[in-house]
N, CA, C and O atoms as a GROMACS GRO file, in nm:
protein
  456
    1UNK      N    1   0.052  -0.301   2.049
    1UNK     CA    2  -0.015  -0.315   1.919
    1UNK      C    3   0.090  -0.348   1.812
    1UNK      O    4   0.202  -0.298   1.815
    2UNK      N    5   0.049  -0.433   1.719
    2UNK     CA    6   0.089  -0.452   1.614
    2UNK      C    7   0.150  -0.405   1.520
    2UNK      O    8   0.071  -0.401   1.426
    3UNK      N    9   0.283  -0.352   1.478
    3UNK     CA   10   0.332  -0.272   1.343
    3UNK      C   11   0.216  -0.322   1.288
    3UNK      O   12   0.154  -0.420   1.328
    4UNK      N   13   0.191  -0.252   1.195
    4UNK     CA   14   0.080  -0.273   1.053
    4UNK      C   15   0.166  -0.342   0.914
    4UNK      O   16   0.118  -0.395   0.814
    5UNK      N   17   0.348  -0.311   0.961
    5UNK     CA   18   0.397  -0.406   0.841
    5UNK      C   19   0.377  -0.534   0.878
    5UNK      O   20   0.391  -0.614   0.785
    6UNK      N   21   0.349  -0.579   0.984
    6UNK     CA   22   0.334  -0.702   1.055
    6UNK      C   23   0.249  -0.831   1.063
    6UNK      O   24   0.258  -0.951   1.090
    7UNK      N   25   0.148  -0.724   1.018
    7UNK     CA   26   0.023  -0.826   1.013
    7UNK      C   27   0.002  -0.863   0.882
    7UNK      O   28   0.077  -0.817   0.796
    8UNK      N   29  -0.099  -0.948   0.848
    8UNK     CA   30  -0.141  -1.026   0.724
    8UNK      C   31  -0.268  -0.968   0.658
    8UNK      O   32  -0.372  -0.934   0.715
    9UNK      N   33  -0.244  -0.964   0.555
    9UNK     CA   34  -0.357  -0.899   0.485
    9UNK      C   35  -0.479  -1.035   0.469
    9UNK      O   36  -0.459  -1.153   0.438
   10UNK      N   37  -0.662  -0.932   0.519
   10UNK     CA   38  -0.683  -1.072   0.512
   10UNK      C   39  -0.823  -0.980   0.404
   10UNK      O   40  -0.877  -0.871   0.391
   11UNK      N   41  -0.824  -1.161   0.336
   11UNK     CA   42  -0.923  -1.087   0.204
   11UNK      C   43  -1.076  -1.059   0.267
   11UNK      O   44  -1.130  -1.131   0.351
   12UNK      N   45  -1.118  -0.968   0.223
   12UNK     CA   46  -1.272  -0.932   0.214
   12UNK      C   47  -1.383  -0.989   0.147
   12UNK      O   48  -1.390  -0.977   0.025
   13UNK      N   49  -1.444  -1.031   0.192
   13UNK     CA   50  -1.560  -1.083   0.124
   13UNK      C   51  -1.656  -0.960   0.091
   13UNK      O   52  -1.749  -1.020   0.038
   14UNK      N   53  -1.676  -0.879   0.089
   14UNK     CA   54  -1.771  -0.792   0.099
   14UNK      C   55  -1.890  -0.796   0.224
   14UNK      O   56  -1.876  -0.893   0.299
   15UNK      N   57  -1.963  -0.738   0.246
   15UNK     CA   58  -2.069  -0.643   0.299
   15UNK      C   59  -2.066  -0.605   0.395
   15UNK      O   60  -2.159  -0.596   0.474
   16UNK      N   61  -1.907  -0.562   0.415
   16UNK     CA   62  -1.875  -0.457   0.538
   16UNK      C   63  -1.818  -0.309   0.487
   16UNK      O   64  -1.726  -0.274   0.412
   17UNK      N   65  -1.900  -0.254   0.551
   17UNK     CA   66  -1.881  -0.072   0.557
   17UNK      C   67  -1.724  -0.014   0.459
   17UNK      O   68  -1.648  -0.104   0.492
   18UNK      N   69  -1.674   0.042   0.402
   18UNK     CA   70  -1.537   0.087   0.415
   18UNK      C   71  -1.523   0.191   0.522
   18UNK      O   72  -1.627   0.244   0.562
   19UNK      N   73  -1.434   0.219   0.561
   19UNK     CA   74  -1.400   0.263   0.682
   19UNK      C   75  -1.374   0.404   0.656
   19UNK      O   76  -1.347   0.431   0.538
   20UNK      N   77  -1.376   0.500   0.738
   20UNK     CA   78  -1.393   0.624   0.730
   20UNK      C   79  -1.378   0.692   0.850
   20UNK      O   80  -1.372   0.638   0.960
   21UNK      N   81  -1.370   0.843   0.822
   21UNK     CA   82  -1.339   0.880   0.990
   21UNK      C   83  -1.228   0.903   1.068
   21UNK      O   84  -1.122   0.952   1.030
   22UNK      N   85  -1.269   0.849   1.220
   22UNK     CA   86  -1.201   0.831   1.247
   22UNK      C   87  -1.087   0.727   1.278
   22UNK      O   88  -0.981   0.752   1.336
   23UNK      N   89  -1.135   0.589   1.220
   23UNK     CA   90  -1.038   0.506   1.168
   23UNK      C   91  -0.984   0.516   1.091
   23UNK      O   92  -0.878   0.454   1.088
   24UNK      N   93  -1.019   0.595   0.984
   24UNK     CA   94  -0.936   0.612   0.861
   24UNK      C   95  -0.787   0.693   0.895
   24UNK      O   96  -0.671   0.664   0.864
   25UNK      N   97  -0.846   0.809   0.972
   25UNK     CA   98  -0.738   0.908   1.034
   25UNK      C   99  -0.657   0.785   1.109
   25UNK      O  100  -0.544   0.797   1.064
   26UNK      N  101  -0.656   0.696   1.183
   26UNK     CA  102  -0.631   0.634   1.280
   26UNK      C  103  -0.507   0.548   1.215
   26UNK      O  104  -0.403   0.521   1.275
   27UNK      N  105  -0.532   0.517   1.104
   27UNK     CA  106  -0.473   0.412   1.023
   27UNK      C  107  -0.366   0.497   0.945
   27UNK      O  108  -0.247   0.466   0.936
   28UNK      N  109  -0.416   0.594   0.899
   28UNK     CA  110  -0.354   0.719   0.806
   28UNK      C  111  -0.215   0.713   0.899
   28UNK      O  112  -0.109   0.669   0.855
   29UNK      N  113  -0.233   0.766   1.042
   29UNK     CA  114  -0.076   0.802   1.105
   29UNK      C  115   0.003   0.720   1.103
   29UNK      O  116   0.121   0.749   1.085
   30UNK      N  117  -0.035   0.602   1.120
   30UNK     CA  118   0.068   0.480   1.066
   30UNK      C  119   0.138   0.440   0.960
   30UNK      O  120   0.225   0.354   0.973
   31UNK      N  121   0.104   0.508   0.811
   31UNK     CA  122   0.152   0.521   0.714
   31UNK      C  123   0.178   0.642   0.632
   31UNK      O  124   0.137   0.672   0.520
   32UNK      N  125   0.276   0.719   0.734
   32UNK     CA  126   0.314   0.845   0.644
   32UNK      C  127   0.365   0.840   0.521
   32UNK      O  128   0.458   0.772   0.477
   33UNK      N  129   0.281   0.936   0.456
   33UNK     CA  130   0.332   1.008   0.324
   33UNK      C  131   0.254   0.949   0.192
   33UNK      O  132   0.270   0.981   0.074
   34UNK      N  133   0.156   0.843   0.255
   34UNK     CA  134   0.060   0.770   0.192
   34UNK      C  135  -0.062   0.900   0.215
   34UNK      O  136  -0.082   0.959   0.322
   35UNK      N  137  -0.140   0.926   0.072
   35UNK     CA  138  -0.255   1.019   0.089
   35UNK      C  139  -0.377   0.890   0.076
   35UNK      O  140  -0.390   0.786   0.012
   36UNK      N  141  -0.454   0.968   0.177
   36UNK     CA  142  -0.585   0.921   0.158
   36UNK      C  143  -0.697   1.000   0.040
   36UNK      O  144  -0.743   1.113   0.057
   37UNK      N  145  -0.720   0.933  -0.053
   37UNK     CA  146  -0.826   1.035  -0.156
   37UNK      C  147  -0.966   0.994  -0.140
   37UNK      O  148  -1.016   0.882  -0.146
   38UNK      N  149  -1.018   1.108  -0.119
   38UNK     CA  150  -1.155   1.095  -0.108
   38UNK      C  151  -1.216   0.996  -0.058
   38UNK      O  152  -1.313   0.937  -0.105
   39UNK      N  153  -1.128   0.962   0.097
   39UNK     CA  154  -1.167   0.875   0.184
   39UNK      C  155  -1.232   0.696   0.087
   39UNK      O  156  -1.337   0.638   0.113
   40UNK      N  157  -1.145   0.659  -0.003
   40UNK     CA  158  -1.162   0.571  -0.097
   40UNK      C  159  -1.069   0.506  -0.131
   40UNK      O  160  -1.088   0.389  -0.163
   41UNK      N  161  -0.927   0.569  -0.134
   41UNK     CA  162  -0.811   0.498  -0.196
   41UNK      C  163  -0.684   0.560  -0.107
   41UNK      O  164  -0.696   0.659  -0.036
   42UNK      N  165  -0.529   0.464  -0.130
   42UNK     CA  166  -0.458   0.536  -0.097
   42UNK      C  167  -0.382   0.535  -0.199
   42UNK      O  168  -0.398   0.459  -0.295
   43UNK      N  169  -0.262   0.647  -0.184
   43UNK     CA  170  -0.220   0.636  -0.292
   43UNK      C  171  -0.055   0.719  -0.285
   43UNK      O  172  -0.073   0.836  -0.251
   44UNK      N  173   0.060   0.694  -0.303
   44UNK     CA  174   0.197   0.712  -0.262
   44UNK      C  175   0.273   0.704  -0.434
   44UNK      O  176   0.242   0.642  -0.535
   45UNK      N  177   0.385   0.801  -0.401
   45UNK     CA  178   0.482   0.803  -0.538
   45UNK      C  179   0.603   0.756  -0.497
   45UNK      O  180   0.637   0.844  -0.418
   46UNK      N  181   0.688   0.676  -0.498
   46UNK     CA  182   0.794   0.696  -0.511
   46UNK      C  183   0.911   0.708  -0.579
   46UNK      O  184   0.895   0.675  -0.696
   47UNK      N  185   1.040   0.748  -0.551
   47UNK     CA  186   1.129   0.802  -0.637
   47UNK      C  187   1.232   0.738  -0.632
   47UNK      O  188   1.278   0.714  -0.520
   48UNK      N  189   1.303   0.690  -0.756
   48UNK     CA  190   1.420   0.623  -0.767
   48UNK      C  191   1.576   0.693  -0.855
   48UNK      O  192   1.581   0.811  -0.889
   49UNK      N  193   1.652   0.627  -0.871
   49UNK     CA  194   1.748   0.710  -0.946
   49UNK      C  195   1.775   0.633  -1.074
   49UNK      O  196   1.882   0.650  -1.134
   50UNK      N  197   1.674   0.542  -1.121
   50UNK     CA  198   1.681   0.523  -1.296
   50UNK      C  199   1.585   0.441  -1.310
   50UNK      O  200   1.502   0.439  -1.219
   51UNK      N  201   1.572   0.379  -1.390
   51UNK     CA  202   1.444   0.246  -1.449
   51UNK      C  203   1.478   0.154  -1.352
   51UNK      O  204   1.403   0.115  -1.263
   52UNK      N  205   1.594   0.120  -1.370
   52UNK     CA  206   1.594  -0.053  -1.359
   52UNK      C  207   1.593  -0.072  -1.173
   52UNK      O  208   1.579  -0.185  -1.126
   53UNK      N  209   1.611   0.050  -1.082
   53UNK     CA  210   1.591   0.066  -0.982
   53UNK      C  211   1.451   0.055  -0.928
   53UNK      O  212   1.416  -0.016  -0.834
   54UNK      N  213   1.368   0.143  -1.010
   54UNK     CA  214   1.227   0.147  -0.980
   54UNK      C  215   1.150  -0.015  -1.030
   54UNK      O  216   1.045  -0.049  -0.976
   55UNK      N  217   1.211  -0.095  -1.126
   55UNK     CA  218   1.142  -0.159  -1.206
   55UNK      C  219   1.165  -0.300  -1.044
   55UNK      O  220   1.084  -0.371  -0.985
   56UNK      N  221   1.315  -0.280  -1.029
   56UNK     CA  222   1.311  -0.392  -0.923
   56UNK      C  223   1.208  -0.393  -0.776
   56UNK      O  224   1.165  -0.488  -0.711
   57UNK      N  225   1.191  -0.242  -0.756
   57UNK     CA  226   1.137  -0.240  -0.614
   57UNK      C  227   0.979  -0.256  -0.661
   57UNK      O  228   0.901  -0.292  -0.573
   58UNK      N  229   0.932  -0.233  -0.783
   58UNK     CA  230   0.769  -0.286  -0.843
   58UNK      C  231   0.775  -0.448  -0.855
   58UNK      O  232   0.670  -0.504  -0.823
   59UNK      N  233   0.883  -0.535  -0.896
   59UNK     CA  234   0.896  -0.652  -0.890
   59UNK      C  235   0.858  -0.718  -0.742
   59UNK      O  236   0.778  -0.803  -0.703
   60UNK      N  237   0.975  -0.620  -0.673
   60UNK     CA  238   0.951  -0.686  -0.487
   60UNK      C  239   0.816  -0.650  -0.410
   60UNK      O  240   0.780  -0.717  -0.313
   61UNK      N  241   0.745  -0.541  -0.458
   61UNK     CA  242   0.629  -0.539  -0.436
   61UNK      C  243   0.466  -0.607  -0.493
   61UNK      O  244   0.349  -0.615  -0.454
   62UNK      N  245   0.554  -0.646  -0.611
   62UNK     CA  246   0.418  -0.737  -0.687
   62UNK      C  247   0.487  -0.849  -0.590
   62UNK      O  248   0.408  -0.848  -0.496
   63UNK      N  249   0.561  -0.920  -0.564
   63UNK     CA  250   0.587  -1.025  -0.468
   63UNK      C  251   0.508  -1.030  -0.320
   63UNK      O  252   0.464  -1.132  -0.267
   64UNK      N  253   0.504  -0.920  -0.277
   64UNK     CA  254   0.437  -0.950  -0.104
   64UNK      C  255   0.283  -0.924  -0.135
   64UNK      O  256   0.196  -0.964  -0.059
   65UNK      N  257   0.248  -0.833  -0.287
   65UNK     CA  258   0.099  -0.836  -0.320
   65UNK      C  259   0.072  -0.959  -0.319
   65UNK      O  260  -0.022  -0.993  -0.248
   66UNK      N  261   0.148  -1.070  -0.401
   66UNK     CA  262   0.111  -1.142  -0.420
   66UNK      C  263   0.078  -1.282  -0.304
   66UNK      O  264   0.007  -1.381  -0.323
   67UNK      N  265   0.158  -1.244  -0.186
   67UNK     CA  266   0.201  -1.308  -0.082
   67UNK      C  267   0.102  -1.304  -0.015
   67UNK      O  268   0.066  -1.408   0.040
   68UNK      N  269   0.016  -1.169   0.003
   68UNK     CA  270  -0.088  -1.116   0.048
   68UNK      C  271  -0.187  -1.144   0.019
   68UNK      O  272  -0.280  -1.142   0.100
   69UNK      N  273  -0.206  -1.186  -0.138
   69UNK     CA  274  -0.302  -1.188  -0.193
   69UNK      C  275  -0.402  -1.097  -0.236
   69UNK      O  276  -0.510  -1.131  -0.283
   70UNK      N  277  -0.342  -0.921  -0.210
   70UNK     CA  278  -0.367  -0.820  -0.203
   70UNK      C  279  -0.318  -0.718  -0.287
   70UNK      O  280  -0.208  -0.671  -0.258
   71UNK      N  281  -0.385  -0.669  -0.398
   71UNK     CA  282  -0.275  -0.663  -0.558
   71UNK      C  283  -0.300  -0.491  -0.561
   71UNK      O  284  -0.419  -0.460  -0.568
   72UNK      N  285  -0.212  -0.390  -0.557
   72UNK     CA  286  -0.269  -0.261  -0.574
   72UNK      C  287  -0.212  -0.248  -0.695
   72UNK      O  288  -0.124  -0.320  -0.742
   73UNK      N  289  -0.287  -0.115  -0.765
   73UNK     CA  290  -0.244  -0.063  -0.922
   73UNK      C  291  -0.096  -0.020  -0.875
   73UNK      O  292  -0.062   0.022  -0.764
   74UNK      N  293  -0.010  -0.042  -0.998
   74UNK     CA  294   0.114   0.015  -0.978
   74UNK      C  295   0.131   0.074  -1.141
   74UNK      O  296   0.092   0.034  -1.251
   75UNK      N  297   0.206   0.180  -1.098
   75UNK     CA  298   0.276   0.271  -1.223
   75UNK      C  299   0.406   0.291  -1.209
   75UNK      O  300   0.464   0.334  -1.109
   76UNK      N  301   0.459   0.251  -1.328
   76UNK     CA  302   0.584   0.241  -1.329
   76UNK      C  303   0.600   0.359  -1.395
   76UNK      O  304   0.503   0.407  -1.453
   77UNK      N  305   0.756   0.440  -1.396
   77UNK     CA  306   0.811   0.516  -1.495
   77UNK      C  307   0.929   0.535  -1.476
   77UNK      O  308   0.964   0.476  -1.374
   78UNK      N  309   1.043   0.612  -1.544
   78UNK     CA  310   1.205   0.627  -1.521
   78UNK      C  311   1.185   0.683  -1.380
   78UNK      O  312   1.123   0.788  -1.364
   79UNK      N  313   1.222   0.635  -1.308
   79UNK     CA  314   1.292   0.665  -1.168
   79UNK      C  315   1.136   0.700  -1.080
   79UNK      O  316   1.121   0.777  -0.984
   80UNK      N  317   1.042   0.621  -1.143
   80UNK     CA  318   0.915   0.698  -1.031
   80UNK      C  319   0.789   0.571  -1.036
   80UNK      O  320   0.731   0.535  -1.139
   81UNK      N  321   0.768   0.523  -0.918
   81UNK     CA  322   0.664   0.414  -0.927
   81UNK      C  323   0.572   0.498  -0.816
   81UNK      O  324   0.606   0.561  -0.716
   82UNK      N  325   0.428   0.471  -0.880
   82UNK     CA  326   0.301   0.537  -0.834
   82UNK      C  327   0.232   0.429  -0.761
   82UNK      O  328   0.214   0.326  -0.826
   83UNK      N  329   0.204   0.430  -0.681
   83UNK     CA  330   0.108   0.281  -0.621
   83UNK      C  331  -0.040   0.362  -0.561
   83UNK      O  332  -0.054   0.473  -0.509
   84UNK      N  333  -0.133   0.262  -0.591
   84UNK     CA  334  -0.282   0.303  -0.541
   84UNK      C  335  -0.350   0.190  -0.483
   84UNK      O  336  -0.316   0.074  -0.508
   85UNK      N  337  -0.440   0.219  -0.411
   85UNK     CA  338  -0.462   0.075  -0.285
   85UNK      C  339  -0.595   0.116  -0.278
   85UNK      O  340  -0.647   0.225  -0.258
   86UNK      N  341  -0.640  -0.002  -0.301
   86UNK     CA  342  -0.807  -0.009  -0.262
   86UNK      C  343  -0.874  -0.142  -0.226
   86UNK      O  344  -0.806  -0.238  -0.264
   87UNK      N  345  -0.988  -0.177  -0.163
   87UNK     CA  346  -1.044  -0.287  -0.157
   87UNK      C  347  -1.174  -0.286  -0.268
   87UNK      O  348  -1.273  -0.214  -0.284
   88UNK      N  349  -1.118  -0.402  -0.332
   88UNK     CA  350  -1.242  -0.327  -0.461
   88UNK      C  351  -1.363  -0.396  -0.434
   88UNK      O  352  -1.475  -0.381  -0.482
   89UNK      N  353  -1.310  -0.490  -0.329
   89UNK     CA  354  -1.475  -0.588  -0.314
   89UNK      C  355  -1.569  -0.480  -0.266
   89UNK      O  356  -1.684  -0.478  -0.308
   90UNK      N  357  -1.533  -0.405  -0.194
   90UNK     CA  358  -1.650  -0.317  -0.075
   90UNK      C  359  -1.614  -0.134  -0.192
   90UNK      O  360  -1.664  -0.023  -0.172
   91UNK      N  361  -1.534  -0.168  -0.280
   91UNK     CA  362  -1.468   0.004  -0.355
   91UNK      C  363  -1.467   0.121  -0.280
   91UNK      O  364  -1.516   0.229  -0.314
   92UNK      N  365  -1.365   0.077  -0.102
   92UNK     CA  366  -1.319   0.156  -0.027
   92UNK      C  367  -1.205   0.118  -0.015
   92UNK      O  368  -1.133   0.052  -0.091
   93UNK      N  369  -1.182   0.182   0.134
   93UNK     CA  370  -1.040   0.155   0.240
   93UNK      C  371  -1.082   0.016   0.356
   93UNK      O  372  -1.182   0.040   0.423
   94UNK      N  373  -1.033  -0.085   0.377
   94UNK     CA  374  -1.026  -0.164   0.475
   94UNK      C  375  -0.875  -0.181   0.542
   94UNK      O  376  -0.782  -0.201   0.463
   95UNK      N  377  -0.852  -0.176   0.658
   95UNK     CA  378  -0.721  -0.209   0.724
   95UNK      C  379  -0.635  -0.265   0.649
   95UNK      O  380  -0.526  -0.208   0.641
   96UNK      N  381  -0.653  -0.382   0.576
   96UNK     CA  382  -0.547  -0.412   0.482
   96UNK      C  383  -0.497  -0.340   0.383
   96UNK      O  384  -0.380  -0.363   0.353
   97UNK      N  385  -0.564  -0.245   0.313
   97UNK     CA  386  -0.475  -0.155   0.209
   97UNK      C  387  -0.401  -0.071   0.327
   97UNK      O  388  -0.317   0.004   0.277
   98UNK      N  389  -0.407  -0.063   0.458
   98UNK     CA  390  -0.291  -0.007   0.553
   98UNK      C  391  -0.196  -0.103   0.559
   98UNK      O  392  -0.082  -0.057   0.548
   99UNK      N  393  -0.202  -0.216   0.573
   99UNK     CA  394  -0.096  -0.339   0.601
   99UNK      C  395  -0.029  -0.310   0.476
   99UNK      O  396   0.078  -0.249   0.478
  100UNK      N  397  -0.087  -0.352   0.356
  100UNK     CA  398  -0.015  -0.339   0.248
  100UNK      C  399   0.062  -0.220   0.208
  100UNK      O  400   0.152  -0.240   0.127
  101UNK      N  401   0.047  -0.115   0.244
  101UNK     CA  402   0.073  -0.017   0.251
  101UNK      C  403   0.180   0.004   0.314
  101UNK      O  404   0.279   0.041   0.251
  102UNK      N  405   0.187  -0.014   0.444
  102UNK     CA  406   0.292  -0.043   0.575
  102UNK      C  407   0.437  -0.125   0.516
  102UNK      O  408   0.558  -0.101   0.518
  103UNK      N  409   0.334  -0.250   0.453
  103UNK     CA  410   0.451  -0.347   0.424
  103UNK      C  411   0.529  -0.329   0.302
  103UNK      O  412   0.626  -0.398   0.273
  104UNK      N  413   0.479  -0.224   0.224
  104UNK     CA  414   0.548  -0.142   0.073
  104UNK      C  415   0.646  -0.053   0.096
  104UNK      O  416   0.741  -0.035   0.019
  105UNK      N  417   0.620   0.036   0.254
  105UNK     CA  418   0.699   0.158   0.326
  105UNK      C  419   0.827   0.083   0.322
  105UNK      O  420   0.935   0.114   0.270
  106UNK      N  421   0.789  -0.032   0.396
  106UNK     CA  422   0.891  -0.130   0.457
  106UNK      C  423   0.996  -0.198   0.364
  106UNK      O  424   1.110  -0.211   0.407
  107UNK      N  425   0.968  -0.237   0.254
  107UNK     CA  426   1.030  -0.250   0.097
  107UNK      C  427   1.119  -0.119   0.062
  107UNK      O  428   1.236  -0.129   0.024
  108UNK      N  429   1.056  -0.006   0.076
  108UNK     CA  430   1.151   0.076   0.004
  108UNK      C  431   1.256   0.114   0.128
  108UNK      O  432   1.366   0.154   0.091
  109UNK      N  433   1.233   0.107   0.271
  109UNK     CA  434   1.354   0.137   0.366
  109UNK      C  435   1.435   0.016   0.335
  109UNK      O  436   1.554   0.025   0.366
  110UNK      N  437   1.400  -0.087   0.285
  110UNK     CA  438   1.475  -0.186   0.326
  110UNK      C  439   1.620  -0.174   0.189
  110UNK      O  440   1.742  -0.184   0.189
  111UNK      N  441   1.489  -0.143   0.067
  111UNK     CA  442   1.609  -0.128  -0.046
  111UNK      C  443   1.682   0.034  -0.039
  111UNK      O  444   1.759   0.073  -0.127
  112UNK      N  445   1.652   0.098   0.052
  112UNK     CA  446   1.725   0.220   0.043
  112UNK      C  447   1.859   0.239   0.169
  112UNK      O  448   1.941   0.328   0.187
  113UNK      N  449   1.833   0.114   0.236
  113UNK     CA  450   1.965   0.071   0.312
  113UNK      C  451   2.080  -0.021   0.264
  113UNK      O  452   2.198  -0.024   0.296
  114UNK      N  453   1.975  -0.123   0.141
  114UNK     CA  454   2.102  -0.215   0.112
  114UNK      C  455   2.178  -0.128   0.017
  114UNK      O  456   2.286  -0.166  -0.029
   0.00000   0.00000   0.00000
């Protein structure tokens, strides 16, 4: 199977289910430290060591949103960016706010090695 940073986010048209359950759980283990809220959104903090640190890794992530075509809310602040993921066509969870999700994890290992 597929890393989930791997795959492509693909857009929703609407009038499919949001997912729940036990897919949701299913998808959940693949992206630790990401909460699921009220089986609706996900939603992750992360932590940096000043502005201009956090401001770059919200830059590199509005980049693969955009790549994706898959845009989550982001909050910026001194040393702390908030991200929240939803599919607003269906206003649940679909596999892709996991991809996107996956592929955001994958952004911050990548800038916490260089």
């Amino acid at each position: 199977m597929a890393e989930l940073a791997d795959k492509k986010c693909v857009p929703c048209r609407g009038g499919v289910p949001p997912l729940q359950g036990a897919e949701l759980d299913a998808l959940k283990k693949q992206v630790p430290g990401w909460e699921v809220v009220n089986e609706h959104h996900l939603k992750k903090a992360f932590t940096f060591p000043d502005f201009q640190t956090a401001l770059n890794f919200v830059n590199r992530v509005g980049a693969v949103a955009e790549e994706q075509g898959h845009h989550p809310d982001i909050f910026l602040a001194w040393g702390k960016v908030e991200i929240t993921i939803w599919t607003h066509k269906i206003d649940g969870l679909t596999e892709s706010d996991f991809i996107l999700a996956a592929k955001i994890d994958r952004l911050k290992r990548e800038s916490a090695a260089a």
